[in-house]
C-alpha positions in Angstrom: -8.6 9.1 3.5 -9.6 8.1 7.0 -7.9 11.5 9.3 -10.6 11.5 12.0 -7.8 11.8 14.6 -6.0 14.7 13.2 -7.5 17.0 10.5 -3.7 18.8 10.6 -2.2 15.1 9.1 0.4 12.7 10.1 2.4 13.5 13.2 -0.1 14.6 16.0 0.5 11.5 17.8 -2.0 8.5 17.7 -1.1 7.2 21.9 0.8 10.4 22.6 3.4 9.9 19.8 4.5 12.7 18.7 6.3 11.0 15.6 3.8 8.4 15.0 1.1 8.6 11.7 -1.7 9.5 12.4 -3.8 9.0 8.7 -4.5 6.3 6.7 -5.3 5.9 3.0 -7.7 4.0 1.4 -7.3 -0.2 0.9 -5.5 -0.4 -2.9 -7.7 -1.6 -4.9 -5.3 -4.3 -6.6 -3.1 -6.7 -4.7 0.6 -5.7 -5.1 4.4 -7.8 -4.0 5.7 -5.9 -1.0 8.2 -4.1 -2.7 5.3 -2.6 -5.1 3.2 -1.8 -2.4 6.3 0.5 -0.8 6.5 1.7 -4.1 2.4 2.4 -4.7 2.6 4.4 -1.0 5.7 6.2 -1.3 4.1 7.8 -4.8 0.6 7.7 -3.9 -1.2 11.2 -3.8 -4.4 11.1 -1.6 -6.4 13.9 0.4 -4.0 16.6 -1.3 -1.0 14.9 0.8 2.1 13.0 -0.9 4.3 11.9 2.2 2.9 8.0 2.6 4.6 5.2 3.4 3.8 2.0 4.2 3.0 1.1 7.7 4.8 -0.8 10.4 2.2 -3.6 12.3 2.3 -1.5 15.2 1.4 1.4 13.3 -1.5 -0.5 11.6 -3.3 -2.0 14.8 -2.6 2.0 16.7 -4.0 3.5 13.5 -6.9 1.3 13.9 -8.8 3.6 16.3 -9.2 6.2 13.5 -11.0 4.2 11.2 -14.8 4.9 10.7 -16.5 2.0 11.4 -17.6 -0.3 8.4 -14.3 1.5 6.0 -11.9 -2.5 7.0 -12.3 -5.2 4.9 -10.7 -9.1 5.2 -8.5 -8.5 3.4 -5.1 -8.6 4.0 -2.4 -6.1 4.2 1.3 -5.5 4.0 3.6 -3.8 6.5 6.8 -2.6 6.6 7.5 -4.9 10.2 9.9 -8.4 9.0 9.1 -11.9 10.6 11.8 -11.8 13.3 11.7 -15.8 13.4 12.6 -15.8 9.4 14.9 -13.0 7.8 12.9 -13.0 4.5 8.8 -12.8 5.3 7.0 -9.9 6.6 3.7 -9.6 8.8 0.7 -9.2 6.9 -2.6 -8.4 8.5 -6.2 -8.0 8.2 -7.7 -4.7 10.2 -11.0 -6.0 10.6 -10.0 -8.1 12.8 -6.5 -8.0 13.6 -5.6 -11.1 12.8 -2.2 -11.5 11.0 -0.2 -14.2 9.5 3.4 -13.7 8.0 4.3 -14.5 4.0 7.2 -14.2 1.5 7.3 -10.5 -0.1 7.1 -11.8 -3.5 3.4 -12.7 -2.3 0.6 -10.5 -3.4 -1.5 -8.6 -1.4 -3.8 -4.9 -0.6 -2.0 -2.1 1.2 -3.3 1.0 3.2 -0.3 4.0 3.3 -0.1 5.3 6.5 1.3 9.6 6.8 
């Protein structure tokens, strides 16, 4: 679990949000349809916490500061934030270099929960 922002947990405000998460979890380590990887985070127990979710694309690239270096892979991610130019894709993206793309949900890929 990367929590080098807030050893209290989600909530301390990554940017001065007070509602904002503020902890990641680790990468999955299988690739998972969107709806799976809501699924994986909403039931996913990790660092003694059990409140994830899966992240927004704003949440990801804020949440991005309190990674330890070297802890990112290329690969890519879901979140939670849908394509606004087509109503069924979401963005995916890849934290190592922020790069992101969009795909259908019924597309495989990692997650990292976000509390």
């Amino acid at each position: 679990v990367d929590n080098t922002v807030s050893a209290s947990g989600g909530g301390s405000g990554v940017n001065g949000c007070r509602t904002c998460p503020t902890m990641l979890s680790d990468e999955s380590a299988n690739t998972m349809t969107l709806v799976n990887a809501m699924r994986y985070c909403d039931t996913l127990t990790q660092g003694g916490f059990t409140d994830w979710r899966l992240a927004t694309l704003p949440e990801l690239v804020d949440l991005l500061v309190t990674v330890p270096s070297g802890s990112t892979t290329g690969n890519y991610l879901w979140t939670t934030t849908p394509y606004l130019n087509n109503g069924n894709t979401y963005y995916i993206t890849r934290m190592i270099d922020l790069i992101w793309s969009y795909n259908d949900p019924t597309i495989s890929y990692r997650c990292r929960c976000a509390r």
